[in-house]
C-alpha positions as CSV (number, residue, x, y, z in Angstrom):
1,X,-27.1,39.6,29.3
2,X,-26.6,38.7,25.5
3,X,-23.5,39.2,23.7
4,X,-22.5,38.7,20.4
5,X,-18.7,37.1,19.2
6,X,-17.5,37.3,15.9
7,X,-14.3,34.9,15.2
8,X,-12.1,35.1,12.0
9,X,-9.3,34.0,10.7
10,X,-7.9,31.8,7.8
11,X,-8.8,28.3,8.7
12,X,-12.2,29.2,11.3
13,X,-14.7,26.7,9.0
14,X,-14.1,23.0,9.0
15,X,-12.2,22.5,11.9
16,X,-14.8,21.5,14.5
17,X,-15.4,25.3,15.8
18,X,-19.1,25.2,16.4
19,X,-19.1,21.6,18.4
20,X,-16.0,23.1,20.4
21,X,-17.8,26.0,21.1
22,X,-21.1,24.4,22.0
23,X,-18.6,22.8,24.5
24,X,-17.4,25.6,26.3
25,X,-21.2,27.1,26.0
26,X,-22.0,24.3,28.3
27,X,-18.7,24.8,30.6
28,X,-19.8,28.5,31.0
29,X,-23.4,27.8,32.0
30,X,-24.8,29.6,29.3
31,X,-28.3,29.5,28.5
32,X,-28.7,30.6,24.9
33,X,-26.7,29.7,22.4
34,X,-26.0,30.0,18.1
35,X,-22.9,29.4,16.3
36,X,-23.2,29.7,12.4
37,X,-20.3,29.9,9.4
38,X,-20.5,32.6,7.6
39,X,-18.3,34.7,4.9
40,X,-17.7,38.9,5.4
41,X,-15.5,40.4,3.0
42,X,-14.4,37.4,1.4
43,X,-13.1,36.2,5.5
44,X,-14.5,33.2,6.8
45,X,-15.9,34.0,10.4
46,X,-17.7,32.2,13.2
47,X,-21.1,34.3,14.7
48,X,-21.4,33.4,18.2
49,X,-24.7,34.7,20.2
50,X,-24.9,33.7,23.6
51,X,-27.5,34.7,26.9
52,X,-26.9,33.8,30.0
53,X,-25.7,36.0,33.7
54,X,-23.1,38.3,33.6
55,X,-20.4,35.7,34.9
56,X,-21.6,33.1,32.5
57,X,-21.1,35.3,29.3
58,X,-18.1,36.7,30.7
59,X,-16.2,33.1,31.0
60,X,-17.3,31.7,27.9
61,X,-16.0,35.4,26.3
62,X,-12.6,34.2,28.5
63,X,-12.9,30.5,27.0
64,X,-12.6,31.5,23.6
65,X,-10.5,34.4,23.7
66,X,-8.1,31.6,25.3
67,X,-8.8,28.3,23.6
68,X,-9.8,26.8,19.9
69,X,-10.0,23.6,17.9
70,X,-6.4,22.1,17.6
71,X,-6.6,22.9,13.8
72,X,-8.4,26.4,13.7
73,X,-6.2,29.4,12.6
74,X,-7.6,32.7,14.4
75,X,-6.7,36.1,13.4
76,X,-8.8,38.2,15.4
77,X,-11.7,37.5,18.1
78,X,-14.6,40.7,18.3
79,X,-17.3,40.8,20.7
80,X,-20.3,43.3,21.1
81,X,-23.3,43.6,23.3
82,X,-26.3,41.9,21.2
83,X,-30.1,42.6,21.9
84,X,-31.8,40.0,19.5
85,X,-33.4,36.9,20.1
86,X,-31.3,33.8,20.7
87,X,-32.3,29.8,20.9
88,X,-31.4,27.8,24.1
89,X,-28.0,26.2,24.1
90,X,-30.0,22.7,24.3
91,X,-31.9,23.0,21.4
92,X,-28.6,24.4,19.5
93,X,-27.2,21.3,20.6
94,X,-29.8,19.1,19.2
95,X,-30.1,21.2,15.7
96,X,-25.7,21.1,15.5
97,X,-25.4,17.5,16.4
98,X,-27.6,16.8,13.5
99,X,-26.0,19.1,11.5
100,X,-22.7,17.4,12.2
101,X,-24.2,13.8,11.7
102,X,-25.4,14.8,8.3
103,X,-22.0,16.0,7.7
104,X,-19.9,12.5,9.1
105,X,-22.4,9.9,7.1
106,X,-20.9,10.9,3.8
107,X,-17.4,11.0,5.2
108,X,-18.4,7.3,6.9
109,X,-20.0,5.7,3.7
110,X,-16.9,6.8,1.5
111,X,-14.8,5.7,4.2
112,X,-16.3,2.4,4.4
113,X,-16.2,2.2,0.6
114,X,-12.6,2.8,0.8
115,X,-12.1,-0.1,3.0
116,X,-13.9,-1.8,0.9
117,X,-11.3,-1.5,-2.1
118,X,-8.7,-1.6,0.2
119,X,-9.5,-5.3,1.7
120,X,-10.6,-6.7,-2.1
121,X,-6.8,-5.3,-3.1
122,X,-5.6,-7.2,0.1
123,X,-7.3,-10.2,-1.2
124,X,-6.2,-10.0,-4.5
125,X,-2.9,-9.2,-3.2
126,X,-3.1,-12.9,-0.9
127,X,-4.5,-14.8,-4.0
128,X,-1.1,-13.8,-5.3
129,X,1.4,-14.4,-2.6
130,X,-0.4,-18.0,-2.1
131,X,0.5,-18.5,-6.0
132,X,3.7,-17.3,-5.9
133,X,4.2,-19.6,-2.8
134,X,2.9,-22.5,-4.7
135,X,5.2,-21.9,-7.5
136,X,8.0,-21.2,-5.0
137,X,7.3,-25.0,-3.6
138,X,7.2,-26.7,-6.7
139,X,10.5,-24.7,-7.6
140,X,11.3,-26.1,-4.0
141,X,10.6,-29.8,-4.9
142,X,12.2,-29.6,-8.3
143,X,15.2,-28.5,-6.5
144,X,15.1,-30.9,-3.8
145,X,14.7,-33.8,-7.0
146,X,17.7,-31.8,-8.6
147,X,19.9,-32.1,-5.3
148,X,19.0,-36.2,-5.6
149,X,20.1,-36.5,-8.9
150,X,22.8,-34.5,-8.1
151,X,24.1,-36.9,-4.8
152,X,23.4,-39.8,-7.3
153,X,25.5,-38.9,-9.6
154,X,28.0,-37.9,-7.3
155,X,28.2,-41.1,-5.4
156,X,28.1,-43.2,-9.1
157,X,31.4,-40.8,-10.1
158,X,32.8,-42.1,-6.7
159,X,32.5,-45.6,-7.5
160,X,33.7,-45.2,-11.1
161,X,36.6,-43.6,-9.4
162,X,37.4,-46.2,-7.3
163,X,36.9,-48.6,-10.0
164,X,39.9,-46.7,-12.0
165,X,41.9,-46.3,-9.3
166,X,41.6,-50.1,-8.7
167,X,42.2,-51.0,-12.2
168,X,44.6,-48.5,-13.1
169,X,46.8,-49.7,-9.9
170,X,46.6,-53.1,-11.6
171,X,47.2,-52.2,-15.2
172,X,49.8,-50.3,-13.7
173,X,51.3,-53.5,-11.4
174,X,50.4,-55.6,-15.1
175,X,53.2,-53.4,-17.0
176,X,55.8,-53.2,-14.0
177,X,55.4,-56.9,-14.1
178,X,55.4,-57.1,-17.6
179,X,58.9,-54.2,-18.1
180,X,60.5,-56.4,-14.8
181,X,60.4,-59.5,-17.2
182,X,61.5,-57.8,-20.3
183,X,64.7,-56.0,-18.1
184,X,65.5,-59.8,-16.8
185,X,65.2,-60.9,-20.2
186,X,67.6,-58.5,-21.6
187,X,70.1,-59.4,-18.8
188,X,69.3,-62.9,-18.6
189,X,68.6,-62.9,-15.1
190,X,65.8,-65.7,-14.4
């Protein structure tokens, strides 16, 4: 038994439909197997042909009619009886899992190439931070020199006002000595 599936919809290309229903293919038992993109009336579709015994071709017709790639966007799912030659499911395999290969080593290289920038950006980006954690120290040790200075001359004002107090308690005892004498003068007290 042979049967031909035609799948369309808006988003049926590009969205893993051919590996997913190589998949189910296998699943179903099916013997022979094509999947190919094409375009009719401006529509992207999906051609399926697939051989195999009558309850083979009926559960992959159930598979798809019930399942897709998470990202395809199906409109409308036709399927007809098909009388043409169709290649075994294994060598479709073998033929689509180049295909797809062909398809990812582009994607990988330009991937790769991306990572590529991205890691000399982080470096570049770590060259900086280690300056600006240089500068950051030296700003750190100029402080810490600052904060020296600044106990030093703390500790010099305590002493100079000590010193004053000190001294101005006995310039200050001088003159209360010195008014005492003056008032005992003035009274002549001795």
């Amino acid at each position: 038994m042979k049967l031909k599936i035609k799948i369309t919809g808006k988003k049926v290309h590009g969205v893993g439909n051919r590996p997913w229903l190589t998949d189910a293919a296998i699943d179903a038992g099916i013997m022979g197997f094509y999947a190919a993109n094409r375009m009719e009336n401006k529509e992207p579709v999906v051609i399926v042909l697939v051989e195999g015994d009558e309850w083979s071709i009926s559960h992959f017709e159930e598979l798809v009619r019930n399942g897709k790639p998470e990202f395809a966007y199906v409109d409308r799912i036709d399927a007809e009886d098909y009388t043409g030659d169709i290649m075994s499911l294994d060598k479709y395999a073998a033929i689509n899992t180049c295909s797809q290969i062909n398809k990812a080593i582009p994607l990988l290289l330009s991937m790769n190439n991306k990572m590529d920038q991205m890691l000399d950006k982080q470096d570049q980006m770590l060259g900086k931070q280690d300056e600006t954690i240089g500068a950051t120290r030296s700003v750190d040790n100029k402080m810490d020199r600052m904060l020296e200075k600044q106990d030093e001359t703390i500790s010099e004002i305590r002493d100079l006002r000590d010193d004053l107090v000190i001294h101005s308690s006995a310039n200050r005892l001088s003159r209360i000595e010195k008014d005492i004498r003056s008032i005992k003068t003035k009274i002549e007290i001795r």
